[in-house]
C-alpha positions in Angstrom: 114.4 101.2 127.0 112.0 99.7 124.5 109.1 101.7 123.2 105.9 100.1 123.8 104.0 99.5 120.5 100.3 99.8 119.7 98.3 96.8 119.6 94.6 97.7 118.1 91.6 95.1 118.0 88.9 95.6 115.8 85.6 93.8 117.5 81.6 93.9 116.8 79.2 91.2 118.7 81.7 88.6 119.2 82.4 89.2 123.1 83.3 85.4 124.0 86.2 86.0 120.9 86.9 89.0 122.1 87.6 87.8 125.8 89.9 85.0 124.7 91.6 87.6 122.1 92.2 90.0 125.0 93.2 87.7 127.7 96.1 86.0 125.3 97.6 89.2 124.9 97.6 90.3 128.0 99.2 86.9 129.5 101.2 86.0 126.3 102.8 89.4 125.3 106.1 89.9 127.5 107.3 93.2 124.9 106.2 96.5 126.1 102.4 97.3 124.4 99.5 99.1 124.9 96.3 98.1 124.0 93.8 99.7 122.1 90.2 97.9 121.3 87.9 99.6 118.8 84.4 98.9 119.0 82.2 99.3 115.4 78.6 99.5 117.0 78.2 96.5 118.7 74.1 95.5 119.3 75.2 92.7 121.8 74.5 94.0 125.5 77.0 91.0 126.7 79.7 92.9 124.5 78.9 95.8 125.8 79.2 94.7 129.2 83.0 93.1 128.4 84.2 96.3 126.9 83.0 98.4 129.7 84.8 96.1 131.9 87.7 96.4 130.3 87.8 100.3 130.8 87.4 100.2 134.0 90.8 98.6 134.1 92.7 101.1 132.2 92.4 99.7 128.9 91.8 102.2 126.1 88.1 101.1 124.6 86.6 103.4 121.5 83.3 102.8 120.8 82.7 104.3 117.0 78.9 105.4 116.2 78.0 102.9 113.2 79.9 100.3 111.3 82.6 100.9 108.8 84.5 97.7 109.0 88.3 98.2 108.6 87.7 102.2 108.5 86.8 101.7 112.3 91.0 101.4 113.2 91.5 104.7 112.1 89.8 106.2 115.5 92.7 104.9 117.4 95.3 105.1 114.8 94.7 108.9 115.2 95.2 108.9 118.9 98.1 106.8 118.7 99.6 109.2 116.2 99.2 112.1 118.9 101.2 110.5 121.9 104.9 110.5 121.9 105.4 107.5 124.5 104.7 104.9 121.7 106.3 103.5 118.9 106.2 105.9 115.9 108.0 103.1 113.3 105.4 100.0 114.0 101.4 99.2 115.2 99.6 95.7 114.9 96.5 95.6 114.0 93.9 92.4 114.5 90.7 91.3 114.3 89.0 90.5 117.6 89.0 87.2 117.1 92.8 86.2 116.9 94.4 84.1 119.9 97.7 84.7 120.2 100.6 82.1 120.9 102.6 81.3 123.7 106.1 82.8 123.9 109.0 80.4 122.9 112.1 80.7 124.9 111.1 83.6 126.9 110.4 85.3 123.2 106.8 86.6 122.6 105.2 87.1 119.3 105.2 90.2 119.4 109.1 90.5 119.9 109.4 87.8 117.3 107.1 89.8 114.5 109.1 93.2 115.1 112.7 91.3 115.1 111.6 89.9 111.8 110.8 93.4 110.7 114.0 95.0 112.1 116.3 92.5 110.2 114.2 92.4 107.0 114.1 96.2 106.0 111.7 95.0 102.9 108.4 94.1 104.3 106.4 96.2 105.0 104.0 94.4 106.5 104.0 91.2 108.9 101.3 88.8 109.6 101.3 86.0 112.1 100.8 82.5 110.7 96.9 81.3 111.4 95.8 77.8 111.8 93.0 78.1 109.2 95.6 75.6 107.1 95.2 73.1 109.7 91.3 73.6 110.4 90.6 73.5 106.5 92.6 70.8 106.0 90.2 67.2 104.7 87.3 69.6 105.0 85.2 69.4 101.5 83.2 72.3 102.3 86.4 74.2 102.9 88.5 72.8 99.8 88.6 76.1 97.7 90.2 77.9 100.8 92.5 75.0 101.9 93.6 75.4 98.5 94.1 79.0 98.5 96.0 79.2 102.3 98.1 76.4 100.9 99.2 78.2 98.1 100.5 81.2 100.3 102.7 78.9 101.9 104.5 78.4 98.7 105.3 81.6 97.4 109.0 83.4 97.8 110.6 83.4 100.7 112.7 86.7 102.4 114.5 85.5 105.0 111.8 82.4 106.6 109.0 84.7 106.0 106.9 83.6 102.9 105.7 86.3 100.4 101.8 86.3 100.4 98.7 88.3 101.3 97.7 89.3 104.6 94.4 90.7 105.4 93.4 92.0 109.2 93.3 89.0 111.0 96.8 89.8 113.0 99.8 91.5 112.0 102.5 93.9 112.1 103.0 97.1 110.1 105.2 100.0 109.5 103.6 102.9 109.8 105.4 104.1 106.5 104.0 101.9 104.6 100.9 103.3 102.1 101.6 105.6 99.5 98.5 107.6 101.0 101.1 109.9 103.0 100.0 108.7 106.1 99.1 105.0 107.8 95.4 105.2 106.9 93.3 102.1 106.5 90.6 102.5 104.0 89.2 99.4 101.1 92.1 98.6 98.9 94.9 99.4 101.4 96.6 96.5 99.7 96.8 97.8 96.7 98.5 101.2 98.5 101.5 99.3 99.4 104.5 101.6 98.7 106.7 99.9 95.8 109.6 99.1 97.6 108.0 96.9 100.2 106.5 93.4 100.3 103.6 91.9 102.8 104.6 88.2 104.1 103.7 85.7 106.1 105.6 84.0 109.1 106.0 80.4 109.3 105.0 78.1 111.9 107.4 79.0 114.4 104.6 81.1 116.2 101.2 80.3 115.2 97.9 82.1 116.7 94.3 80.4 117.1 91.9 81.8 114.3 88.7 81.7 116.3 86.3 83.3 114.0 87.1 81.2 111.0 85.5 78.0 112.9 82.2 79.6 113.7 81.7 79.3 109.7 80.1 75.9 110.7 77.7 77.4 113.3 77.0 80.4 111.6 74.6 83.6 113.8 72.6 84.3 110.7 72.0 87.9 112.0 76.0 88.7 112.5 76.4 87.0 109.0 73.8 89.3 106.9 75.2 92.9 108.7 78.5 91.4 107.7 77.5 90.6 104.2 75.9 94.4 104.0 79.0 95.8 105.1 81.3 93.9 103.3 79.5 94.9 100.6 79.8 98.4 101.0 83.8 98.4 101.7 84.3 95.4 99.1 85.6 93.3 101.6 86.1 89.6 100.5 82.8 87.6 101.0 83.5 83.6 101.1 81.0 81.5 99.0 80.0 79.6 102.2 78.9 82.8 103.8 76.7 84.1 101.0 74.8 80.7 101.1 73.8 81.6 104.7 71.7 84.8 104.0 68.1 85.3 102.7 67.6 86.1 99.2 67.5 89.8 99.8 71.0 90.2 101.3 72.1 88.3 99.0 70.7 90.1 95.8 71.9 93.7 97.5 75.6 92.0 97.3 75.4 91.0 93.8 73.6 94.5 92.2 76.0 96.9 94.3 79.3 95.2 94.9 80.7 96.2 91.6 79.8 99.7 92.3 81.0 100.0 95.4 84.1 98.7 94.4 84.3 101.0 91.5 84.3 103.6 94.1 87.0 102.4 96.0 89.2 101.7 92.9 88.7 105.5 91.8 90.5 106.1 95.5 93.1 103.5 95.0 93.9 105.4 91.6 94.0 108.8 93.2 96.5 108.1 95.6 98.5 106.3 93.4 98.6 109.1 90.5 99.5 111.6 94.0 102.1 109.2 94.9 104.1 108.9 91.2 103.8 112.6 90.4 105.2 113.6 93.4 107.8 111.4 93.0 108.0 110.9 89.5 110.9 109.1 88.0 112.2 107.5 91.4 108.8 105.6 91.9 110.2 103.6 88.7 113.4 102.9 90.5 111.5 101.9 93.5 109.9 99.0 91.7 112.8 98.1 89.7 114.9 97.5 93.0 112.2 95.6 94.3 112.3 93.4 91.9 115.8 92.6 91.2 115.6 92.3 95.5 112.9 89.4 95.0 114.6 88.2 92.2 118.3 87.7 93.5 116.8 86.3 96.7 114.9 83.4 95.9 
């Protein structure tokens, strides 16, 4: 019998997103899941009224008491962590505005991302190829990140996944796999990545409908400054395009405290990384050794 895994969605005012993003998993997902959608302190009564909706048919809805961007996961992550009738190795976590594709050959994606991780013991982390490449593609006001999503198409390869960044947006992880001693996400969880594992991309075999990355061209001007704010404060990445769509304000408040809010958030990446090595201090060393003879003799 498989063990259903975890599927949370992060969502704020985006309710048409968020209906698209919830519908394509329920109809598109043939492995065993349960989903869990995590609300950061949505103003929009329309969103309100979808996620309401939702819990009246069974699905688990948490509605968290102010915005804290990715910090928002960890409500569910902790109730996931206290049932026994779900996976305990993986969860997939995703942005509210992710479609995601069809199953090929009676195989889902989400059978197809956790295959990938059973057979590939080295990544650590999984996420779903986008169609941002596609959308960006001949754009001139999207050149710089047409560039960039091209270049994580090229990096190494383990097995036919390709070696490369993955924020939020969709994807898979082990639950092992931050050296904070417990699956935690917090600002700089990429940089908490235990040694031995790597974070890839999939190819094109599967790929799911980025919806949020096309409203860039019709921006909500109100959505856009609170995300600015918060990105701010949790040192998310803030794309040019979207700085040159808030008042002068908002846009000073990024460029004064972003260095000291990341400053902050560096101190806790370096905390938990001096925990990590002195606890398990010299086979940390062997750890990123064997990674990267692993890369290096594979590729």
């Amino acid at each position: 019998m498989k063990t259903p895994i975890a599927i949370i969605v992060l969502t704020r005012d985006e309710p048409v997103f968020l209906e698209k993003t919830v519908d394509a998993i329920l109809s598109r997902t043939l492995y065993p899941f349960e989903l869990f959608i995590v609300d950061n302190y949505s103003n929009s009564d329309m969103q309100k009224s979808v996620l309401t909706r939702y819990k009246e048919s069974n699905i688990n809805v948490i509605f968290n008491n102010k915005n804290e961007w990715l910090l928002g996961f960890n409500k569910a992550i902790d109730i996931i962590y206290s049932r026994d009738d779900l996976s305990s190795e993986y969860m997939v976590l995703t942005d509210g505005d992710i479609v995601v594709p069809n199953p090929i050959d009676q195989i889902c994606w989400l059978e197809y991302l956790k295959k990938k991780m059973d057979s590939n013991l080295v990544i650590g982390k999984l996420g779903i190829f986008l169609d941002d490449l596609e959308f960006t593609k001949n754009k001139e006001e999207f050149s710089e990140i047409y560039k960039e999503e091209l270049s994580y198409t090229k990096g190494p390869m383990i097995d036919d996944t390709v070696v490369a960044p993955v924020d939020t947006t969709l994807a898979i992880y082990r639950t092992d796999l931050f050296v904070t001693g417990e699956f935690i996400m917090t600002p700089g969880h990429s940089s908490l990545v235990k040694p031995y594992y790597y974070v890839c991309r999939t190819n094109t075999s599967y790929t799911a409908e980025h919806l949020g990355f096309k409203s860039y061209s019709k921006p909500n001007l109100r959505q856009i400054k609170e995300k600015v704010v918060c990105f701010t404060k949790y040192s998310g990445f803030i794309a040019p395009q979207t700085l040159e769509n808030v008042d002068l304000i908002t846009k000073y408040y990024h460029k004064i405290f972003r260095h000291l809010y990341k400053l902050y958030w560096a101190i806790q990446v370096v905390y938990y990384w001096v925990r990590y090595i002195s606890k398990r201090f010299p086979r940390n060393l062997n750890e990123i050794q064997s990674k990267t003879r692993y890369l290096r003799n594979n590729t």
